[in-house]
C-alpha positions in Angstrom: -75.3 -13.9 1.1 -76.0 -11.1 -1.9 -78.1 -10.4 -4.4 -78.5 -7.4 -6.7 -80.9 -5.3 -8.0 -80.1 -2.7 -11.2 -82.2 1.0 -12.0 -81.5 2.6 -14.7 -81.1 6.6 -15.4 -85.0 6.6 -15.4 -85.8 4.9 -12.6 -87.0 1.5 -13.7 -85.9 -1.2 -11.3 -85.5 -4.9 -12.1 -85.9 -8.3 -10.3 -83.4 -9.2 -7.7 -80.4 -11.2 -9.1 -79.9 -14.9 -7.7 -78.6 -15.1 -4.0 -74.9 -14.9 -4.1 -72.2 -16.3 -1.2 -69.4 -13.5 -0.3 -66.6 -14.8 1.2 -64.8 -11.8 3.1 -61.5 -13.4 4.2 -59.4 -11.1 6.3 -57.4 -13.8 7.5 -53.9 -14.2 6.9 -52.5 -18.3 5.8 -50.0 -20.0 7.4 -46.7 -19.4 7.7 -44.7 -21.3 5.7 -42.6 -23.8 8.0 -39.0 -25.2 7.8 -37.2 -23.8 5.2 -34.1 -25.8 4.4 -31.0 -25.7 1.6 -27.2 -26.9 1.8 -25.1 -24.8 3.8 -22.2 -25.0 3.2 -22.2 -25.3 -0.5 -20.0 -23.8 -3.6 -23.7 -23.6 -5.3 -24.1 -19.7 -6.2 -27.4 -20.8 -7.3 -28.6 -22.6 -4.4 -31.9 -23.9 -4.2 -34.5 -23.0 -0.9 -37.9 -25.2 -0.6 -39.8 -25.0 2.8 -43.2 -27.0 2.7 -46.6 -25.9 1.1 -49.0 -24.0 2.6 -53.1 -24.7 2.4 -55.1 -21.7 3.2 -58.2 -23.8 2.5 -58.9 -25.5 5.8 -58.2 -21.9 7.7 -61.3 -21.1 6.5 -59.9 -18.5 4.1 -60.0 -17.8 0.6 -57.2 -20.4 -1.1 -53.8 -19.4 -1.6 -53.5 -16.7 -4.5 -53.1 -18.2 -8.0 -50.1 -15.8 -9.1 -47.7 -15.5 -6.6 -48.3 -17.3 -3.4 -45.1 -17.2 -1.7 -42.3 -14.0 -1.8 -39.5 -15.1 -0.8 -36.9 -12.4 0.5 -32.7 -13.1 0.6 -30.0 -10.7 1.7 -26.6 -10.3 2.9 -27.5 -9.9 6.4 -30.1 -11.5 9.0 -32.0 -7.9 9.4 -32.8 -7.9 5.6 -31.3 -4.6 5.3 -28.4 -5.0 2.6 -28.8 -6.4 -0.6 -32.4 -7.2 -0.2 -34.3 -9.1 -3.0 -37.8 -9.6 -3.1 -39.5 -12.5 -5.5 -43.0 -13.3 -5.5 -43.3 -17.2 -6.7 -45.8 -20.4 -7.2 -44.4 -22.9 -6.0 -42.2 -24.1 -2.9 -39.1 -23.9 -4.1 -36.9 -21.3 -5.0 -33.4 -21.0 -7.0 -31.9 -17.8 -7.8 -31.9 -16.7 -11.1 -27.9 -14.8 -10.8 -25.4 -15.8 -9.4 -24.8 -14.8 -5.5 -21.4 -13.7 -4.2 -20.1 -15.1 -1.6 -20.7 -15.2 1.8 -23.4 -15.7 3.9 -27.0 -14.8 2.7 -30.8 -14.6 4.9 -33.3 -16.4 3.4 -37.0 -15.8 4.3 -40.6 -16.9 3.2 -44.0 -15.3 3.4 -47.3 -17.0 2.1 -50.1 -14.8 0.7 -53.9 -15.7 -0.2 -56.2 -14.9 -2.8 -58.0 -12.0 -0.6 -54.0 -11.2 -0.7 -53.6 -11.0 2.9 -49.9 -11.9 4.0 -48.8 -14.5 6.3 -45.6 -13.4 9.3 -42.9 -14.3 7.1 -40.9 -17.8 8.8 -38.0 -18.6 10.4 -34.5 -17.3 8.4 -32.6 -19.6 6.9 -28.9 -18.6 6.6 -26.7 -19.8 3.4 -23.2 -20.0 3.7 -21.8 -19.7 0.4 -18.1 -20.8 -0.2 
C-alpha cells in the first residue's frame, strides 16, 4: 500500500492522500500455446491463431491493452532472414503482403501491461506452395 504527502517551495506540508494498492508485477504471462495454420496451402496470406493467454490468474498485472501478442515470421527456423516483427490484439494473425514462397517460421510471444514478455512458443513452420 501508498499514500502521498505534497510540500510546496515553502515548506508547508499537507494531509496524507488516501491509501493506495501498488501492484509491482515483474512476472512474465504465459506463453502462448499451440500455434496452428494450413500447411501446405497456396494462401500467401495465411492465417496463424494459437490460443489466448490470461495473465490475470498469474497474479500479474492483465495482458497489455495495445499490443498483447508480437508475433515474429521468417524465412528460416532461426529467425534470422527476412524477419518481421508485429505487435497485435488479438489471437490471430494474417499477413498484411503477400509472402513468397517457400517455407516461413512463425512464432508468438505474449506481453502484459507492466510489459514484461513471455518466452516466445513453439515455431510453427508454413509451407507455402
Amino acid at each position: 500500500y501508498i499514500r502521498f504527502k505534497a510540500k510546496d517551495t515553502l515548506n508547508r506540508t499537507s494531509n496524507y492522500s488516501n491509501t493506495g494498492r501498488v501492484l509491482l508485477d515483474t512476472v512474465a504471462p504465459p506463453i502462448p500455446a499451440n500455434i496452428t495454420g494450413t500447411t501446405p496451402t497456396n494462401d500467401t496470406t495465411p492465417t496463424i491463431s494459437w490460443d489466448t493467454v490470461n495473465d490475470d490468474n498469474t497474479g500479474g498485472s492483465g495482458m497489455h491493452p495495445n499490443a498483447p501478442y508480437s508475433i515474429v515470421y521468417a524465412k528460416d527456423s532461426n529467425f534470422s532472414v527476412g524477419k518481421t516483427v508485429v505487435n497485435i490484439t488479438t489471437n490471430s494473425f494474417t499477413p498484411t503482403t503477400a509472402l513468397s514462397a517457400g517455407r516461413w517460421y512463425f512464432h508468438v510471444r505474449s506481453r502484459d501491461k507492466a510489459v514484461n514478455p513471455s518466452e516466445y512458443g513453439g515455431t510453427l513452420e508454413i509451407v507455402i506452395q
